[in-house]
C-alpha positions in Angstrom: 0.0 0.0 0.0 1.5 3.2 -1.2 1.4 6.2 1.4 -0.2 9.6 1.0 3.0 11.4 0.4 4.2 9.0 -2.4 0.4 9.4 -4.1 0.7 12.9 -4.0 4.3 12.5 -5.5 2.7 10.4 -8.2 0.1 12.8 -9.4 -0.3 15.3 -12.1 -2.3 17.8 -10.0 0.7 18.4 -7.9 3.5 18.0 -10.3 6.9 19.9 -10.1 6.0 20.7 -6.3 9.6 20.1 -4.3 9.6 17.0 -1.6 9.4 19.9 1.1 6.0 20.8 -0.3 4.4 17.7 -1.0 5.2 16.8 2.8 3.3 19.9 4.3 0.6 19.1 1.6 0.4 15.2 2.9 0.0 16.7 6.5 -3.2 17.5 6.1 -4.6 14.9 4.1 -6.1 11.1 4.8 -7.8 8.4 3.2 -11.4 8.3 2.6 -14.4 6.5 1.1 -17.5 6.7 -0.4 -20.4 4.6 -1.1 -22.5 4.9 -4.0 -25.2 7.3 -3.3 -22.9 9.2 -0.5 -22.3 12.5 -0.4 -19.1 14.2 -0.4 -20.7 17.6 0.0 -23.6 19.7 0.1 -24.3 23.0 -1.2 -24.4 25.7 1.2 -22.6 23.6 3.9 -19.0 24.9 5.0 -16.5 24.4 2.3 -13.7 23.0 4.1 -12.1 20.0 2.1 -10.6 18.9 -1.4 -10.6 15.6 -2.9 -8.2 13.9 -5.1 -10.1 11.3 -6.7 -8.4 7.8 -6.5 -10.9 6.0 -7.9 -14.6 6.0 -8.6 -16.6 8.6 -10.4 -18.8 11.7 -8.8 -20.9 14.0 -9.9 -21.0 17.7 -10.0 -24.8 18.5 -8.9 -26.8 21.6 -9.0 -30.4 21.0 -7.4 -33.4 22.4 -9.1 -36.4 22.8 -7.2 -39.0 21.1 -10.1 -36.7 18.8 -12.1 -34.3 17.6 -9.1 -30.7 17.2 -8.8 -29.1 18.3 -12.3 -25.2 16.7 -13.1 -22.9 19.5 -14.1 -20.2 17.3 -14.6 -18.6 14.3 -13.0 -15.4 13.8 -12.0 -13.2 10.5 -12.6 -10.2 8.7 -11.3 -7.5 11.1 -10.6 -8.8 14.3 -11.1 -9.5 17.1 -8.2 -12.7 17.9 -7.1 -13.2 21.0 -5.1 -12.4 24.9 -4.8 -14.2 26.5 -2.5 -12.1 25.7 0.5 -9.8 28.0 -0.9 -11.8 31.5 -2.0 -14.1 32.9 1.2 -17.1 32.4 2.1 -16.0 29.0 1.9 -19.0 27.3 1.1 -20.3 24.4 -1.2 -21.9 26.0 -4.5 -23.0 22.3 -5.5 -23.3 19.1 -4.2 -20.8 16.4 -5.0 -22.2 12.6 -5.5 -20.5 9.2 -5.3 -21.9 7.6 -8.7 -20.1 4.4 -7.6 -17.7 2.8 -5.1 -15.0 6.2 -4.9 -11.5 6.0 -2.8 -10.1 9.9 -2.3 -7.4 11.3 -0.8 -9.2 14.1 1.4 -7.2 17.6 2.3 -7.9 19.5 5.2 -8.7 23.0 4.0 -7.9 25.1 6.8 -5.0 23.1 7.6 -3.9 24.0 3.8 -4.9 27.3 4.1 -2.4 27.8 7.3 0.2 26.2 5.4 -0.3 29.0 2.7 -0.3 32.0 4.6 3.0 31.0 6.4 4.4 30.0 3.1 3.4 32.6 0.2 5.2 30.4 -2.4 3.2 27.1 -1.6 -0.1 28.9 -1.2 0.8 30.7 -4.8 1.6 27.1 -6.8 -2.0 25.7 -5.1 -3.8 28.5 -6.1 -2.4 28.4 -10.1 -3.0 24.9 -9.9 -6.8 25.1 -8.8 -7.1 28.0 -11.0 -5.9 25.9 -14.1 -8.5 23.1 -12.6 -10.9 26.1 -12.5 -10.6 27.4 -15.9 -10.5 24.0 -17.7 -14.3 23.6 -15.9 -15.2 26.8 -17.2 -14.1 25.8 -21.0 -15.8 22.4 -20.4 -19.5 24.2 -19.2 -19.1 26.7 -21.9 -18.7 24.2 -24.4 -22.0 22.4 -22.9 -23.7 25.6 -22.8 -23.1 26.0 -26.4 -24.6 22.9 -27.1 -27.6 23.2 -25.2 -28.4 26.5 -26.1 -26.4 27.5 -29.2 -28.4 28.2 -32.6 -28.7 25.5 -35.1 -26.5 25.8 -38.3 -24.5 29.1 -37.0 -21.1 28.8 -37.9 -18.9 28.2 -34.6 -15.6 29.6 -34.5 
């Protein structure tokens, strides 16, 4: 069994970070798992974790009062999955679904967010890395909401 340090070593979310680093990351991380069904989070509730998904798959949920919860995108083995724990209020603006058996790697937000303030350079390289996660989101819902709503037969450039 492969420890959380050497996981986080391993993937591309937190590539090119020095062994320093990675060991004040791992320090506020565990283990966790999720049934199907589960949920990771709730919208509203205190945003106070991110997820590193090991494996299993989740979905991205936004709940609409008359047609129920609606996926905004699901999230697979090894991708992150969570952003608010860094930008205040630090709260949930979905939900966040186990669609099957899903193993994560859990961080401790506020134990991150410590770790930035005392060291400017580490909370710098998390925050261009969850913007790059953020940004490649936005592309991907734009590209849905173009779908969805775009007008037949225009020209796309």
């Amino acid at each position: 069994m492969r420890t959380i340090d050497e996981l986080l070593h391993e993937h591309p979310f937190f590539a090119g970070l020095d062994a320093e680093a990675l060991q004040l990351i791992a320090g506020c991380a565990a283990n966790r798992h999720a049934r199907t069904g589960d949920y990771l989070y709730r919208e509203g509730e205190p945003a106070d974790v991110f997820y590193v998904i090991r494996r299993g798959r989740v979905a991205i949920e936004a709940d609409d009062p008359v047609a129920g919860p609606m996926v905004i995108e699901t999230v697979d083995d090894g991708e992150v999955l969570g952003w608010s724990w860094l930008i205040p209020p630090h709260q949930w603006l979905f939900d966040a679904r186990a669609l099957e058996s899903t193993s994560t790697v859990v961080f401790d937000g506020k134990c991150l967010r410590t770790k930035c303030d005392e060291d400017p350079n580490l909370g710098y390289d998390l925050m261009q890395r969850v913007a790059q996660v953020m940004y490649a989101r936005l592309q991907a819902a734009r590209i849905r909401l173009l779908d969805l709503y775009g007008v037949p037969g225009a020209a796309r450039p």
